[in-house]
C-alpha positions as CSV (number, residue, x, y, z in Angstrom):
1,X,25.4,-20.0,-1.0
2,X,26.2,-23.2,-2.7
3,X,27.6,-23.0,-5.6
4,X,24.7,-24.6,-7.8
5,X,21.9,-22.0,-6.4
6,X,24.9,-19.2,-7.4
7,X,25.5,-19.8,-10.8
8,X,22.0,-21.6,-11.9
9,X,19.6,-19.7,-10.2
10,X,20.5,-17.0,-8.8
11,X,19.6,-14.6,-11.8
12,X,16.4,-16.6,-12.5
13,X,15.5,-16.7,-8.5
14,X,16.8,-12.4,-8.4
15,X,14.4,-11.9,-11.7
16,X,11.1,-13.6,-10.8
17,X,11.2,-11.7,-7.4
18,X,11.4,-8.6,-9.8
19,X,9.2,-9.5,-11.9
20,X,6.7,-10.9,-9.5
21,X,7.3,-8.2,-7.0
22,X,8.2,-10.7,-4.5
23,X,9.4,-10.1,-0.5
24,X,9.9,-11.6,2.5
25,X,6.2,-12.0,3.5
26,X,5.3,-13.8,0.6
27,X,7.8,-16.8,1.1
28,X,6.4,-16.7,4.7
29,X,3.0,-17.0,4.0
30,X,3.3,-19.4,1.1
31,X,4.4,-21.7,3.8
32,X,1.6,-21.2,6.2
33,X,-1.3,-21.3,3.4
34,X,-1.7,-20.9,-0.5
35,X,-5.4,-18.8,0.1
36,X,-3.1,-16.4,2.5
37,X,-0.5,-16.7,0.0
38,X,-2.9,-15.2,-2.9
39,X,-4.2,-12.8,-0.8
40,X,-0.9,-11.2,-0.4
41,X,0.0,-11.5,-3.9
42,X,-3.2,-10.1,-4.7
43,X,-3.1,-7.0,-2.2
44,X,-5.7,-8.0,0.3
45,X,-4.5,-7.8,3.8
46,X,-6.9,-8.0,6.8
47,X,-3.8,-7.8,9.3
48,X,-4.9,-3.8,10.0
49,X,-8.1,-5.2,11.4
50,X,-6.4,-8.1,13.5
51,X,-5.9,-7.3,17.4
52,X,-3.1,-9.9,18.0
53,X,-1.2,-8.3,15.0
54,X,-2.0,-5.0,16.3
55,X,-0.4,-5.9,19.6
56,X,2.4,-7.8,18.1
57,X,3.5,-5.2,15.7
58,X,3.0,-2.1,18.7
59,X,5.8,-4.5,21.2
60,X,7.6,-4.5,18.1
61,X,8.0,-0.5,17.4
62,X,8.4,0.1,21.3
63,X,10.8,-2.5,22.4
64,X,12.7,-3.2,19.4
65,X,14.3,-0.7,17.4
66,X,13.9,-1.0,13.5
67,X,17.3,-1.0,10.9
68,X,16.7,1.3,8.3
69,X,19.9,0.4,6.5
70,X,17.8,-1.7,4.4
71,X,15.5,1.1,3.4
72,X,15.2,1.8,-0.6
73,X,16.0,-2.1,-0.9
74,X,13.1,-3.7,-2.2
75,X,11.2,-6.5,-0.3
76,X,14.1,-6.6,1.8
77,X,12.4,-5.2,5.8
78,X,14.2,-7.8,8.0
79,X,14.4,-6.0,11.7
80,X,18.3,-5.2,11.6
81,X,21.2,-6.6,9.5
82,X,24.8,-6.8,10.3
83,X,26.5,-5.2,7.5
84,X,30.2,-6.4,8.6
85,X,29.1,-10.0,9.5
86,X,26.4,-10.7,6.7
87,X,24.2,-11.5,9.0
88,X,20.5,-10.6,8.4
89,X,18.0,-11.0,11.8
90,X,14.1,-11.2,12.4
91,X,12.4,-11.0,14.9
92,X,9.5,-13.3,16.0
93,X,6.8,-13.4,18.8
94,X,7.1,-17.5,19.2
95,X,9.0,-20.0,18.2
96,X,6.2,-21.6,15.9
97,X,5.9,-21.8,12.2
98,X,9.9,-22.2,11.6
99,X,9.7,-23.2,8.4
100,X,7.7,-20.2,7.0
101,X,10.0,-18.1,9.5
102,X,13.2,-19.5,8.0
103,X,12.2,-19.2,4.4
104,X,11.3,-15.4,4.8
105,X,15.0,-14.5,6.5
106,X,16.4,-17.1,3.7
107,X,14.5,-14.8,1.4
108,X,16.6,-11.9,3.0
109,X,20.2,-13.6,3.2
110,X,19.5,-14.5,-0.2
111,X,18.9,-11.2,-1.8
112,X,21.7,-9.7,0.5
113,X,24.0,-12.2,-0.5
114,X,22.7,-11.7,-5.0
115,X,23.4,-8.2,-4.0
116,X,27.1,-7.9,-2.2
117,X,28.4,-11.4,-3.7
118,X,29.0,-12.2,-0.1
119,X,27.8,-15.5,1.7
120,X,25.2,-14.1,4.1
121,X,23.3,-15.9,7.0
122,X,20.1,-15.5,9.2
123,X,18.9,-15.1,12.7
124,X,15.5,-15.5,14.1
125,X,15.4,-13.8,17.7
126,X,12.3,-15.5,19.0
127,X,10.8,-12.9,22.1
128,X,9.1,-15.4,23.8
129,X,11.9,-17.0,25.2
130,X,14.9,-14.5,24.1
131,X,16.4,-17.1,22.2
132,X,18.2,-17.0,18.6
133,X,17.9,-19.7,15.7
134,X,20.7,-19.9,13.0
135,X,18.8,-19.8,9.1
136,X,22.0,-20.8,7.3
137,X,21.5,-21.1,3.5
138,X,22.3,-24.7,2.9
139,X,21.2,-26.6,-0.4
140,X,17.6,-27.4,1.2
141,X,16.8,-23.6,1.9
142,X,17.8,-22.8,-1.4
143,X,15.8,-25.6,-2.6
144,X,13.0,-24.6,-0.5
145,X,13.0,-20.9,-1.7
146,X,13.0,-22.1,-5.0
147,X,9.9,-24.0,-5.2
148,X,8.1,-21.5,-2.9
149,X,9.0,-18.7,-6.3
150,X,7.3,-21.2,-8.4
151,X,4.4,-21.6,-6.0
152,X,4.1,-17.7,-5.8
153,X,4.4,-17.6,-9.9
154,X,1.5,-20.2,-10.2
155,X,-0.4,-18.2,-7.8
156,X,-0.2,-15.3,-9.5
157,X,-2.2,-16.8,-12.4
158,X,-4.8,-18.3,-10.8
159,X,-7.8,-16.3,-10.9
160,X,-10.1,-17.3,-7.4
161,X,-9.0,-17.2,-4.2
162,X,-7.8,-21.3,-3.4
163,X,-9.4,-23.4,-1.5
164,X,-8.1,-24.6,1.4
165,X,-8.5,-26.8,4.7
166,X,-8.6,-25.4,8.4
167,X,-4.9,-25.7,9.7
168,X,-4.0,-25.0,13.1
169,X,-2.9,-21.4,12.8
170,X,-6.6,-20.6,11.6
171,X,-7.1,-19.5,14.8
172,X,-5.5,-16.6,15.1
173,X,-5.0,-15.7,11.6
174,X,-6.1,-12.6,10.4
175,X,-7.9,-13.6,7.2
176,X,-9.9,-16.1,9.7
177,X,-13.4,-14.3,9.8
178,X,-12.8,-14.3,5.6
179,X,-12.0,-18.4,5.6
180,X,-14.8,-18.8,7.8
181,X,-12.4,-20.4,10.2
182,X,-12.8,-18.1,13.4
């Protein structure tokens, strides 16, 4: 962690994610769309009712095992974490999205690394192509993590559901039939 995020933020970052009731899921979707964003935040979740989640989340449970070493740790569900390393890892179905990807396993390295004082660092296993991608927690994650807390705080007080524009990843989104965008 660089020092500034340590020593400025980290207690301000650790207690809005208290307070706020923050995870991993929220930094992702903040970063894919505010109206998905709120949703979360508010509660509403139509991924139950998506097939493409459905499959996704069934490959997950049979072909990769979940760590429950994180259980009992709030907002913290990465897929495994290497205690010994500090090394937190997710994985992914593509390679798209990166950003949103990254910030929700910076979300996790960060917490970890509040937590045990140690430095810790992510990995994204995308299962498309078997491939790994490095989240390290340089000054622009931190950064990034940051402003998606305030983003997440704001959201929390506004009262309707945002408007928003059709993005690519309407498509196969699971609030899509709610946006109108299917």
């Amino acid at each position: 962690m660089t020092q500034t995020f340590q020593w400025m933020q980290s207690a301000a970052f650790s207690e809005r994610v208290d307070r706020l009731e923050l995870h991993g899921l929220h930094f992702q979707h903040v970063n894919l769309c505010e109206r998905r964003a709120w949703m979360y935040l508010h509660r509403v979740n139509f991924a139950q009712w998506n097939s493409r989640v459905a499959t996704g989340t069934a490959h997950q449970a049979t072909h990769y095992k979940r760590d429950r070493s994180t259980v009992g740790l709030f907002g913290l569900a990465p897929d495994r974490v290497d205690w010994k390393q500090a090394i937190v890892f997710e994985n992914k179905g593509t390679g798209g999205a990166s950003v949103a990807v990254d910030r929700q396993v910076g979300f996790y390295a960060v917490m970890l690394s509040i937590a045990t004082e140690r430095t810790w660092t992510g990995r994204v296993h995308v299962l498309t192509n078997r491939r790994w991608r490095e989240v390290v927690l340089d000054a622009s994650l931190l950064d990034g993590l940051w402003s998606d807390s305030l983003r997440l705080e704001h959201l929390t007080q506004v009262q309707r559901v945002p408007s928003v524009p059709r993005i690519g990843l309407c498509a196969s989104c699971s609030l899509a039939s709610f946006c109108g965008y299917d």
